[in-house]
Jmol script that loads the backbone (N, CA, C; Angstrom):
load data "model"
ATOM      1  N   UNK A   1    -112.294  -8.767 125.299  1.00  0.00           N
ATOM      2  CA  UNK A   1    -113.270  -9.650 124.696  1.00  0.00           C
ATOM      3  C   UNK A   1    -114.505  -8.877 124.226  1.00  0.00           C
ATOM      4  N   UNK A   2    -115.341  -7.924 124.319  1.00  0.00           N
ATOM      5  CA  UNK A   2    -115.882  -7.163 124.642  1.00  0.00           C
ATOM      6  C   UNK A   2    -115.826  -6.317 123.266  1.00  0.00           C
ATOM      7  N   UNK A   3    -114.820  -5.830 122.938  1.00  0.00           N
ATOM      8  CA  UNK A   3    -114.336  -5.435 122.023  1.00  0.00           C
ATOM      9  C   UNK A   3    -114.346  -6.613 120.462  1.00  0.00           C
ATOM     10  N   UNK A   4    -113.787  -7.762 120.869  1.00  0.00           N
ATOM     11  CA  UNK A   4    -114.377  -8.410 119.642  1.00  0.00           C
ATOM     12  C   UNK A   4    -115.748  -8.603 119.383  1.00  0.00           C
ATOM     13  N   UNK A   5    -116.384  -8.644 120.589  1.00  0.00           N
ATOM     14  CA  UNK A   5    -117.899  -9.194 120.318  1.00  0.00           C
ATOM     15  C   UNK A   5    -118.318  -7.921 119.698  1.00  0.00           C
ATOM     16  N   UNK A   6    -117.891  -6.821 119.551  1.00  0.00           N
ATOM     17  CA  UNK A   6    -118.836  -5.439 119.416  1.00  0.00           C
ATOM     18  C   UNK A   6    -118.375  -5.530 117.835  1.00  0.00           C
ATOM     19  N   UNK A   7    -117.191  -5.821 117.525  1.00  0.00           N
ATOM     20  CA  UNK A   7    -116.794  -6.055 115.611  1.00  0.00           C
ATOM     21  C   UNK A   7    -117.347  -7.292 115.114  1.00  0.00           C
ATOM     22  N   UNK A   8    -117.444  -8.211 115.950  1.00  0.00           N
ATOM     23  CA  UNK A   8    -118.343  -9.217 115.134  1.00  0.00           C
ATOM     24  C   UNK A   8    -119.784  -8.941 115.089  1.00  0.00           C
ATOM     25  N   UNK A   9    -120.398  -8.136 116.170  1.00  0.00           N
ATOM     26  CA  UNK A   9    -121.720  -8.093 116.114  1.00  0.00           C
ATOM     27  C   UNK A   9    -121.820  -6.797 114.859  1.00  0.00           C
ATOM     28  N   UNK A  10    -121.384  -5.801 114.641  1.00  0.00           N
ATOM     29  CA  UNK A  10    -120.729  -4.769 113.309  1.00  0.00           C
ATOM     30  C   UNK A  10    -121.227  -5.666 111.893  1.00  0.00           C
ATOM     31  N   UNK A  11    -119.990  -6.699 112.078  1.00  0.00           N
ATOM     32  CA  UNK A  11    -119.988  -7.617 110.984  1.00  0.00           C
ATOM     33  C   UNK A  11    -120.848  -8.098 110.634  1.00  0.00           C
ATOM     34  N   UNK A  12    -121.616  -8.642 111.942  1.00  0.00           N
ATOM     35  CA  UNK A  12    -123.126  -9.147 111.388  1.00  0.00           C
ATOM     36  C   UNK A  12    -124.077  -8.334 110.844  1.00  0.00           C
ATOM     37  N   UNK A  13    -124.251  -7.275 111.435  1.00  0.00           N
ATOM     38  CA  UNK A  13    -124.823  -6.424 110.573  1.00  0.00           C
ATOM     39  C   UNK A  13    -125.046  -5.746 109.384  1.00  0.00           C
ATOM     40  N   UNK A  14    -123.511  -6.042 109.388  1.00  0.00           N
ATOM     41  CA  UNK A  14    -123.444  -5.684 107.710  1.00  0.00           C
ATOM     42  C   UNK A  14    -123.547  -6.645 106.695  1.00  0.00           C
ATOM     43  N   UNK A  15    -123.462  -7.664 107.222  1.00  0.00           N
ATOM     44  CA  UNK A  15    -123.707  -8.951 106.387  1.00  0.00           C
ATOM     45  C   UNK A  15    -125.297  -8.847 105.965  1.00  0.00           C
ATOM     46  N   UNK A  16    -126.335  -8.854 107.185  1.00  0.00           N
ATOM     47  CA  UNK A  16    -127.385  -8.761 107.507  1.00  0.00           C
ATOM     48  C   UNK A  16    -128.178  -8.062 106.741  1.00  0.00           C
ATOM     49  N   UNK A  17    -127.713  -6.912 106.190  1.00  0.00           N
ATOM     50  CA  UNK A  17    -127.956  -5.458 105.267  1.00  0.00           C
ATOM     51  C   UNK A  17    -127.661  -5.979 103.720  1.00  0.00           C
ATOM     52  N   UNK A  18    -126.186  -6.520 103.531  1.00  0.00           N
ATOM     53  CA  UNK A  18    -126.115  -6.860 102.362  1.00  0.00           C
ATOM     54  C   UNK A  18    -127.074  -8.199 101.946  1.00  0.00           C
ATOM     55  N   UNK A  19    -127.233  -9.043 102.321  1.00  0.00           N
ATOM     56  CA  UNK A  19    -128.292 -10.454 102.182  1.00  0.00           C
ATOM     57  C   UNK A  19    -129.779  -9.659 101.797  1.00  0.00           C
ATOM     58  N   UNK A  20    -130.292  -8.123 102.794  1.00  0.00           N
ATOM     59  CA  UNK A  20    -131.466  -7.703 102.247  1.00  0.00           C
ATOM     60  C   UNK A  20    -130.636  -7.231 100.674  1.00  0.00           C
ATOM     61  N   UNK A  21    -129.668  -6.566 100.480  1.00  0.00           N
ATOM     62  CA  UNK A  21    -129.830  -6.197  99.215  1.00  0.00           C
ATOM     63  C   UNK A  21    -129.593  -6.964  98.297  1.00  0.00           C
ATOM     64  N   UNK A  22    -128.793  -8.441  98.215  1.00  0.00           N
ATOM     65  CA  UNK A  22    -128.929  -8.765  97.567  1.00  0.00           C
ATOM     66  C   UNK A  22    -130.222  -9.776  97.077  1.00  0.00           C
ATOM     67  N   UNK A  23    -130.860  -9.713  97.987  1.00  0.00           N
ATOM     68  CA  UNK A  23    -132.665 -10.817  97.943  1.00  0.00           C
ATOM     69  C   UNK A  23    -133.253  -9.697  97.189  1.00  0.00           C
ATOM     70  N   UNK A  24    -133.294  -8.260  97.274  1.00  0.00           N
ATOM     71  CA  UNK A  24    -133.847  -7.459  96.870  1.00  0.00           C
ATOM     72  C   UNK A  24    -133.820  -6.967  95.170  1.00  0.00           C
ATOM     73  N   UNK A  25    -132.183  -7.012  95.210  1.00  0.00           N
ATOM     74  CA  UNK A  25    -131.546  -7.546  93.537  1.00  0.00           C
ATOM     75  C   UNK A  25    -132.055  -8.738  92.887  1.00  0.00           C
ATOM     76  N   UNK A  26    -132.449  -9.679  93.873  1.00  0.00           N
ATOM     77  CA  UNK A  26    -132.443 -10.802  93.107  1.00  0.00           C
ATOM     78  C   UNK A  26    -134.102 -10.927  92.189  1.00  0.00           C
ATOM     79  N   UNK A  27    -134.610 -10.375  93.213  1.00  0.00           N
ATOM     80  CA  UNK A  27    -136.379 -10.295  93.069  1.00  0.00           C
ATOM     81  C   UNK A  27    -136.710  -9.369  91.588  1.00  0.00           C
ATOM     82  N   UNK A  28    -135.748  -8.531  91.394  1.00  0.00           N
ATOM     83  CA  UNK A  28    -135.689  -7.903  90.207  1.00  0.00           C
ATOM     84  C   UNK A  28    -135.227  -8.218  88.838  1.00  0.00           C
ATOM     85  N   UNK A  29    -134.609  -9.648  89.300  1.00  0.00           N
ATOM     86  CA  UNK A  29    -134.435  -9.980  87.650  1.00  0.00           C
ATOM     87  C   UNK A  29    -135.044 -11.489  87.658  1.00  0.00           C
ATOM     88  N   UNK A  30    -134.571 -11.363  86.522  1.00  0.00           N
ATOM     89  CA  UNK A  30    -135.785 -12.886  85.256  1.00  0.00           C
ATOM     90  C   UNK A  30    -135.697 -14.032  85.833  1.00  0.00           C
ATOM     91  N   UNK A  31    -135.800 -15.001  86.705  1.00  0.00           N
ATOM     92  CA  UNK A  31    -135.776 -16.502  87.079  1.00  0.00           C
ATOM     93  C   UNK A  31    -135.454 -17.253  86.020  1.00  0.00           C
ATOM     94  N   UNK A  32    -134.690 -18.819  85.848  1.00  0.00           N
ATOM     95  CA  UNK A  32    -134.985 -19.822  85.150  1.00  0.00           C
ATOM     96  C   UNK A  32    -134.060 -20.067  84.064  1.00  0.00           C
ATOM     97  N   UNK A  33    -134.546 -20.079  82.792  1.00  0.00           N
ATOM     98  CA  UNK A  33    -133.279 -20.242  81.621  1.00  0.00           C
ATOM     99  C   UNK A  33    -134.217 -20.139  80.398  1.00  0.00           C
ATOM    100  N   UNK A  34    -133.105 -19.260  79.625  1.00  0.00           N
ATOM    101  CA  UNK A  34    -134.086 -19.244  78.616  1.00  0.00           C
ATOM    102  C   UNK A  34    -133.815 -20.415  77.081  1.00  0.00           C
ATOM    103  N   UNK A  35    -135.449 -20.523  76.585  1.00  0.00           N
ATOM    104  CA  UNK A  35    -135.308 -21.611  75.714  1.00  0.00           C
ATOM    105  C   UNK A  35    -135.859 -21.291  74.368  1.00  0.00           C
ATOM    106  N   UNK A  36    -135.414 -21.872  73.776  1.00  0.00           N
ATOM    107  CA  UNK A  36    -135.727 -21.440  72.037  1.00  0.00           C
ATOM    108  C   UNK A  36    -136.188 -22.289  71.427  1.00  0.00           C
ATOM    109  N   UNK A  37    -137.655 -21.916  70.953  1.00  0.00           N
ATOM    110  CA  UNK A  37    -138.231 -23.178  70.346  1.00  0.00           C
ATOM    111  C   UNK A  37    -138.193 -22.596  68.420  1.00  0.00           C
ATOM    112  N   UNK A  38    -138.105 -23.724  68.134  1.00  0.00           N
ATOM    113  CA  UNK A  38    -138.245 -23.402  66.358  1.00  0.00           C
ATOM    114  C   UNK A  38    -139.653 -24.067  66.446  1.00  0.00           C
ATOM    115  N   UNK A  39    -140.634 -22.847  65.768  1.00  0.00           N
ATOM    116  CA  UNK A  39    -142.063 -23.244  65.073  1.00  0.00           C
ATOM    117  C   UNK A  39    -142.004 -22.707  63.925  1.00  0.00           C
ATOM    118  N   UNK A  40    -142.518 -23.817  62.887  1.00  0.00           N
ATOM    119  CA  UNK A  40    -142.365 -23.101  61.135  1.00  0.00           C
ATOM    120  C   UNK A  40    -141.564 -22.221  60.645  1.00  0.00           C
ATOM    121  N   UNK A  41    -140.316 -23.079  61.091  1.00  0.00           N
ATOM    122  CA  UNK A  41    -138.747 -21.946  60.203  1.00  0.00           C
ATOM    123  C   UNK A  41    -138.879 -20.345  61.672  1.00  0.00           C
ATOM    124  N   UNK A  42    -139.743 -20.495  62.370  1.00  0.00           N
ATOM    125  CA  UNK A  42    -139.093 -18.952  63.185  1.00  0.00           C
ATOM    126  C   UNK A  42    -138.951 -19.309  65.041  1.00  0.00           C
ATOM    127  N   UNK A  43    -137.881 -18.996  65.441  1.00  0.00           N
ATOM    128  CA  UNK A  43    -137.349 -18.952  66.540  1.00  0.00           C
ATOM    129  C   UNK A  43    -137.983 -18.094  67.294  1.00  0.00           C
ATOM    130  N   UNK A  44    -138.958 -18.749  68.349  1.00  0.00           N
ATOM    131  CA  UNK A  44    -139.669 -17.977  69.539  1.00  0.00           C
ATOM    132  C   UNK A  44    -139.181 -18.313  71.195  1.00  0.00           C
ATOM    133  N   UNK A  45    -138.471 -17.421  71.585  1.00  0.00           N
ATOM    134  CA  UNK A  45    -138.122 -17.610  73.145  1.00  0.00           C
ATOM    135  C   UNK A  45    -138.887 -17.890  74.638  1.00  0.00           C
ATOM    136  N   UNK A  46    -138.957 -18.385  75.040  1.00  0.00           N
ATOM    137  CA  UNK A  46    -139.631 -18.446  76.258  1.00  0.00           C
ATOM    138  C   UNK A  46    -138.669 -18.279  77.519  1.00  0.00           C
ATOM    139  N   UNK A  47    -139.012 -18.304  78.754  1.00  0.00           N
ATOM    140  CA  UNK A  47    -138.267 -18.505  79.863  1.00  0.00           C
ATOM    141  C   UNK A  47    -138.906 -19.524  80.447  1.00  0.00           C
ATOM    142  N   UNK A  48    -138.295 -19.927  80.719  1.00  0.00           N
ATOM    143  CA  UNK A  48    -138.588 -21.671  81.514  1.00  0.00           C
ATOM    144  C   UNK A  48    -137.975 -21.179  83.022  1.00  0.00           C
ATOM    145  N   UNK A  49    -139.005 -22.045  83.767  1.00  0.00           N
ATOM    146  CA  UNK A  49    -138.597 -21.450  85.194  1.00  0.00           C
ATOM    147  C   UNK A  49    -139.664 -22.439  86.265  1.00  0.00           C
ATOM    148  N   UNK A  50    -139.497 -22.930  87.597  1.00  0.00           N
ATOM    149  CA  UNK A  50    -140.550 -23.519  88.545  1.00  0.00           C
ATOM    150  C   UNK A  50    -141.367 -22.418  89.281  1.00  0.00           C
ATOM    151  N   UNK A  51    -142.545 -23.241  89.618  1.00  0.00           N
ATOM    152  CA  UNK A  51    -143.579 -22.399  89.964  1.00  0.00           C
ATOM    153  C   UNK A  51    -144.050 -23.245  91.269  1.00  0.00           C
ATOM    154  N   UNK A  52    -143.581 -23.490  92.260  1.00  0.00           N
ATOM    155  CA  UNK A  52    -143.798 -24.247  93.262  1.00  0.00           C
ATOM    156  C   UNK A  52    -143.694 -26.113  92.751  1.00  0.00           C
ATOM    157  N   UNK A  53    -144.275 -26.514  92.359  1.00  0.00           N
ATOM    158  CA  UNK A  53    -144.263 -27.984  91.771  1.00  0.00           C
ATOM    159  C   UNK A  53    -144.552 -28.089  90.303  1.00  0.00           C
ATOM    160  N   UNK A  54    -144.825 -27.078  89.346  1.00  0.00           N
ATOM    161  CA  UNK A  54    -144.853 -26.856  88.213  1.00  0.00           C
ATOM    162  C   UNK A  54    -143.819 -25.967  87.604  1.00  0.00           C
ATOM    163  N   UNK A  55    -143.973 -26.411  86.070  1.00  0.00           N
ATOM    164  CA  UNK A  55    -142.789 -25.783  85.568  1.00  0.00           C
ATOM    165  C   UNK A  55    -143.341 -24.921  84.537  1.00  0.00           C
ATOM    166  N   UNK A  56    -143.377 -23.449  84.409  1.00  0.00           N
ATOM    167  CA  UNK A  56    -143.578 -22.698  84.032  1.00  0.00           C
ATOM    168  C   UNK A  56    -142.603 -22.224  82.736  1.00  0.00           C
ATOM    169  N   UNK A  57    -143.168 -22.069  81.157  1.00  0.00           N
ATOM    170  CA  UNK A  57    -142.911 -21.513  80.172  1.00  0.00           C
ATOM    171  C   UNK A  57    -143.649 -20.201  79.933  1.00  0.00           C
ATOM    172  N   UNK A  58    -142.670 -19.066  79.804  1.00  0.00           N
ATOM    173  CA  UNK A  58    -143.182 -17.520  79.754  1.00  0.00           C
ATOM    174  C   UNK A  58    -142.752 -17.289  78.353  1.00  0.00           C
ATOM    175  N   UNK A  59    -144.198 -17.127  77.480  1.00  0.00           N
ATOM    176  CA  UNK A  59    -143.329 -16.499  76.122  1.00  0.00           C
ATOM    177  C   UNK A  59    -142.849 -14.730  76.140  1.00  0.00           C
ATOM    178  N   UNK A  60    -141.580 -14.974  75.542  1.00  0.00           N
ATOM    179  CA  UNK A  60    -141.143 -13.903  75.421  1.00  0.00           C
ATOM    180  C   UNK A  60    -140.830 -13.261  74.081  1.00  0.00           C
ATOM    181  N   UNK A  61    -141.459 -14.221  73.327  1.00  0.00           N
ATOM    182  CA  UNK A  61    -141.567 -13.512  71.808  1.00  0.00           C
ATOM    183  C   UNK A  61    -140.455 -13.797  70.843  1.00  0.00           C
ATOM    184  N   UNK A  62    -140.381 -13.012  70.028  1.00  0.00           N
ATOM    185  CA  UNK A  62    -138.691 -13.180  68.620  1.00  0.00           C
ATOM    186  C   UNK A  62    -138.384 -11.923  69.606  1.00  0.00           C
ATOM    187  N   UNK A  63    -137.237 -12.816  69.759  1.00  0.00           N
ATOM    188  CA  UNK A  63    -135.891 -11.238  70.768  1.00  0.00           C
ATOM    189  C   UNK A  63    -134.377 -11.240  69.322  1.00  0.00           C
ATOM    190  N   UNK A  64    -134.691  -9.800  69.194  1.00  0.00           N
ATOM    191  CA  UNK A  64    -133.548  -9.389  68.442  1.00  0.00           C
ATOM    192  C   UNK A  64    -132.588  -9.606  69.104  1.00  0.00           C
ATOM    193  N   UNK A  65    -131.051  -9.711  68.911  1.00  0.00           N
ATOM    194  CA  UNK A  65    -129.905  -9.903  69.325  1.00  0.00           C
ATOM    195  C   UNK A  65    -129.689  -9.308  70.758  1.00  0.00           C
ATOM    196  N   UNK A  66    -129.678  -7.663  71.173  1.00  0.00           N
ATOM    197  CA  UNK A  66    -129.372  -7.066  72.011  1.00  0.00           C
ATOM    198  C   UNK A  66    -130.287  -7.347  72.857  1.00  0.00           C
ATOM    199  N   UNK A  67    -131.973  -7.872  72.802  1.00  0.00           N
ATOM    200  CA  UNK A  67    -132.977  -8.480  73.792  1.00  0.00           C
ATOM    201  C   UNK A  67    -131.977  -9.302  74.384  1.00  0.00           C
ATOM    202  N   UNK A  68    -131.899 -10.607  73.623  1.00  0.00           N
ATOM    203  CA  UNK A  68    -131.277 -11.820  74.075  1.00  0.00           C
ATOM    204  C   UNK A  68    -130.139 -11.847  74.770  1.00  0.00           C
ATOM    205  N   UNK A  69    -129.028 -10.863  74.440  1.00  0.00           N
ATOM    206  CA  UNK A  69    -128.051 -10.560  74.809  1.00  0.00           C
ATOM    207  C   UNK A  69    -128.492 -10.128  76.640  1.00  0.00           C
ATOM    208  N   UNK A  70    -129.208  -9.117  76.378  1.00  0.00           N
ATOM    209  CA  UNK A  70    -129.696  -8.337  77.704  1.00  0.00           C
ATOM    210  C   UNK A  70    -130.236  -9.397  78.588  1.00  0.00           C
ATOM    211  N   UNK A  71    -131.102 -10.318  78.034  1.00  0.00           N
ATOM    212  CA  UNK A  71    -131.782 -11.406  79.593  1.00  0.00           C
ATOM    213  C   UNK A  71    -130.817 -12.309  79.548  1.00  0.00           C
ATOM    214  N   UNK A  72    -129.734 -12.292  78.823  1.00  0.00           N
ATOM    215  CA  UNK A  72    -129.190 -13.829  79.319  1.00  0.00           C
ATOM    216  C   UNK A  72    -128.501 -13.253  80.549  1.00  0.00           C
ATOM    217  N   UNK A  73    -127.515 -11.409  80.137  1.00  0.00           N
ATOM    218  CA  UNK A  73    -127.358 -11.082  81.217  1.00  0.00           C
ATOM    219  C   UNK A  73    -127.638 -11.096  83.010  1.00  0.00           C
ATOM    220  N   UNK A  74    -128.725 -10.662  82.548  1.00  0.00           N
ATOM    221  CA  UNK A  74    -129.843 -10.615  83.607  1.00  0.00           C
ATOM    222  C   UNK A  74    -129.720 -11.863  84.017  1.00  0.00           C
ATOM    223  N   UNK A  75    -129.855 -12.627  83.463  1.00  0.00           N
ATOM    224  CA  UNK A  75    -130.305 -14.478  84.127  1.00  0.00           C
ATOM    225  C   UNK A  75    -129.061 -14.929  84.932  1.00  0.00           C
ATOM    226  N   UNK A  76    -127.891 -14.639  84.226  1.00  0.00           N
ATOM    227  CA  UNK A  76    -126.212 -15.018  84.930  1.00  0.00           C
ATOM    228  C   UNK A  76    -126.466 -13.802  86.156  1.00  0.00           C
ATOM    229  N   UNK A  77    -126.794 -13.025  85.947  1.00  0.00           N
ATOM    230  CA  UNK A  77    -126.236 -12.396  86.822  1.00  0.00           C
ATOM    231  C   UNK A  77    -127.281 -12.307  88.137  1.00  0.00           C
ATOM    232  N   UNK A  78    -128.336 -13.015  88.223  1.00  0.00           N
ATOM    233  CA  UNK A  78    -129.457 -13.192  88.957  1.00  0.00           C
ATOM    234  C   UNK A  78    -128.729 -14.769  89.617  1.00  0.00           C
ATOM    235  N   UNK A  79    -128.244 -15.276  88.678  1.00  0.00           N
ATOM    236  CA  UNK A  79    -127.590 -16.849  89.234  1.00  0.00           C
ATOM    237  C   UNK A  79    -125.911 -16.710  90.561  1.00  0.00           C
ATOM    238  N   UNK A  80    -125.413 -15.487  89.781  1.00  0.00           N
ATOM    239  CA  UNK A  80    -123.977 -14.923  90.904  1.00  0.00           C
ATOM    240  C   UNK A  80    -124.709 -14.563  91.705  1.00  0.00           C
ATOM    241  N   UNK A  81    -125.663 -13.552  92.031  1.00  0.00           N
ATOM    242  CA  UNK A  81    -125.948 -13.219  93.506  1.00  0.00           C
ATOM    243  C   UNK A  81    -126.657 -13.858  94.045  1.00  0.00           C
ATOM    244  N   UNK A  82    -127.864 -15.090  94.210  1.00  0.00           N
ATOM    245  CA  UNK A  82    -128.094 -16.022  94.651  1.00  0.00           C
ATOM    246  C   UNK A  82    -126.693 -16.526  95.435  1.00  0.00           C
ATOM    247  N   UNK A  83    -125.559 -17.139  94.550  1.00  0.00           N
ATOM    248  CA  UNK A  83    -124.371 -17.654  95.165  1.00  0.00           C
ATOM    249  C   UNK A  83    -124.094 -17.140  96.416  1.00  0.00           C
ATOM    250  N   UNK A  84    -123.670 -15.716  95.820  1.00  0.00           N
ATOM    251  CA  UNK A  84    -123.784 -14.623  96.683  1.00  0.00           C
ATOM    252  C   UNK A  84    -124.144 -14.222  97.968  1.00  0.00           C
ATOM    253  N   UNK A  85    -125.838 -14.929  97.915  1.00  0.00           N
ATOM    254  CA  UNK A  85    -126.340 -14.717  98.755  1.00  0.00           C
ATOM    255  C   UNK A  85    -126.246 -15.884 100.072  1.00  0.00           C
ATOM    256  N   UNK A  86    -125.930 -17.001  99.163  1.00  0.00           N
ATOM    257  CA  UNK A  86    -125.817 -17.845  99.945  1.00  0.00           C
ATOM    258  C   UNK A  86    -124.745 -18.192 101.057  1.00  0.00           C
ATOM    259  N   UNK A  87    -123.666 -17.748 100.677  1.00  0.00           N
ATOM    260  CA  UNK A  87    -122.598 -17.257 100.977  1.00  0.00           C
ATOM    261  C   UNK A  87    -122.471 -16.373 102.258  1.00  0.00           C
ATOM    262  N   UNK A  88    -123.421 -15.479 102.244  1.00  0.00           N
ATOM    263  CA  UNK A  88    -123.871 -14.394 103.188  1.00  0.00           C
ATOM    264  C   UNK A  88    -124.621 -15.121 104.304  1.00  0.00           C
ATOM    265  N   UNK A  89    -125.157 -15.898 103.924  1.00  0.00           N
ATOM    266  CA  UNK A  89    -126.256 -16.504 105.201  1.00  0.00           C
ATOM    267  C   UNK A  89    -125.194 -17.829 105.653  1.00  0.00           C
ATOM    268  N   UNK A  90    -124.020 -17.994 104.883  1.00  0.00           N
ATOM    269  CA  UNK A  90    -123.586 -18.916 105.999  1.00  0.00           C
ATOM    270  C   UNK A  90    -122.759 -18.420 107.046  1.00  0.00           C
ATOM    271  N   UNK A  91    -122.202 -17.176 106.510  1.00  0.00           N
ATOM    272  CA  UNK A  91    -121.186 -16.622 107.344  1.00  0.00           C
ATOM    273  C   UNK A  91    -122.388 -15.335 108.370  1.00  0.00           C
ATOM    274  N   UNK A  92    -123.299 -15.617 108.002  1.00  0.00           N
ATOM    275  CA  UNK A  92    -123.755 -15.262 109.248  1.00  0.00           C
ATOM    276  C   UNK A  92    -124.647 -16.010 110.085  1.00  0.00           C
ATOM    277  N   UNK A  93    -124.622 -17.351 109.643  1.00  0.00           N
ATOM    278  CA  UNK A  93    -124.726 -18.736 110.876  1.00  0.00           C
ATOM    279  C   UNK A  93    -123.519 -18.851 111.511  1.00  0.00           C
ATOM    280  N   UNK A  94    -122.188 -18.660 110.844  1.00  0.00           N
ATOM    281  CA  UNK A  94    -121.215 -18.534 111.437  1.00  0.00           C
ATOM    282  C   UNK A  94    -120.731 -17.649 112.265  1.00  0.00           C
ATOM    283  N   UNK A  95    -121.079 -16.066 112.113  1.00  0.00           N
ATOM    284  CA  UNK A  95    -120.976 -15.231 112.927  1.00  0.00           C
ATOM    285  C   UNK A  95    -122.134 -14.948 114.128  1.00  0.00           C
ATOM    286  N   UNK A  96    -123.370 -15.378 114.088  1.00  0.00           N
ATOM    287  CA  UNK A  96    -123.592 -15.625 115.464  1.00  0.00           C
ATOM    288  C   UNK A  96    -123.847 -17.050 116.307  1.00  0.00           C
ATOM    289  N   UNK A  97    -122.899 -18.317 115.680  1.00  0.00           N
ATOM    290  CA  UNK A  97    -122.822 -19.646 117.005  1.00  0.00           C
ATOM    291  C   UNK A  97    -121.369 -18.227 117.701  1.00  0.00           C
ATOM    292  N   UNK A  98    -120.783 -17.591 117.164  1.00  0.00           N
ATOM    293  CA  UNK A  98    -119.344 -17.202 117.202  1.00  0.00           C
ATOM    294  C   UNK A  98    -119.921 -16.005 118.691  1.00  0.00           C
ATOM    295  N   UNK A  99    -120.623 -15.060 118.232  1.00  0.00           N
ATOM    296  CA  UNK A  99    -121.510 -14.451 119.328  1.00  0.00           C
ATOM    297  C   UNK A  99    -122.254 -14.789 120.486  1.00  0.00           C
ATOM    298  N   UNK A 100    -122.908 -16.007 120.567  1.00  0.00           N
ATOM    299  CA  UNK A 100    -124.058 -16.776 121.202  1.00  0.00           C
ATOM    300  C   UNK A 100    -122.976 -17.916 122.177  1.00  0.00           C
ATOM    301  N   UNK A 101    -121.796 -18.243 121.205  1.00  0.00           N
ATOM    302  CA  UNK A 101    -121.015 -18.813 122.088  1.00  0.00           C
ATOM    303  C   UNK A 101    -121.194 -20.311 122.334  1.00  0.00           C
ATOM    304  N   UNK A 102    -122.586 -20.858 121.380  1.00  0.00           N
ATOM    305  CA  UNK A 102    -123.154 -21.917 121.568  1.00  0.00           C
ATOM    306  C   UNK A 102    -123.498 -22.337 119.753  1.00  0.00           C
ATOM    307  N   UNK A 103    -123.535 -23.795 120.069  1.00  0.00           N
ATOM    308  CA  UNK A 103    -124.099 -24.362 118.546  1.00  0.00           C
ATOM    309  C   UNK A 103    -125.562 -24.550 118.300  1.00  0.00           C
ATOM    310  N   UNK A 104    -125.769 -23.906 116.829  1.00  0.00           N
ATOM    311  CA  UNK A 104    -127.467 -23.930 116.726  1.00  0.00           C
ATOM    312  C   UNK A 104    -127.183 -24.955 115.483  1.00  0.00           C
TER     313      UNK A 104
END
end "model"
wireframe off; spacefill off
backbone 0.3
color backbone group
């Protein structure tokens, strides 16, 4: 028994490590969605995003193709590791009731 508890407590740890890196990934890219407003025939982008109880528009200017291309990236891929992350923090509510032996 002894022996499992020492690979699950392993497991947790590494879970534990990956959740910092992926919060750490996450903090590094763009929040929100981006939106395109037409003013007088020209297309100006913003990012739309919450700000505690407000909703925040960031202009981001006329984005040439490969801009736009690049943050939408960024934005999907800021949205998978969130998932990601979430994912991580359940299986490690799950891996220590599994340790503790008891329900929290």
């Amino acid at each position: 028994m002894e022996i499992l508890n020492g690979v699950l407590k392993e497991e947790l740890e590494r879970l534990k490590e990956l959740g910092r890196n992926y919060e750490q990934e996450i903090s590094g890219l763009p929040k929100g969605s981006l939106v395109a407003k037409n003013i007088k025939g020209h297309i100006y982008y913003y990012l739309n995003y919450r700000k505690g109880e407000k909703g925040v528009f960031k202009y981001m200017g006329k984005l040439n193709k490969n801009e736009l291309d690049d943050i939408k990236k960024k934005i999907e891929e800021r949205r998978k590791l969130i998932k990601l992350n979430q994912m991580v923090k359940k299986d490690i509510k799950k891996l220590e009731k599994m340790i503790d032996g008891r329900k929290k």
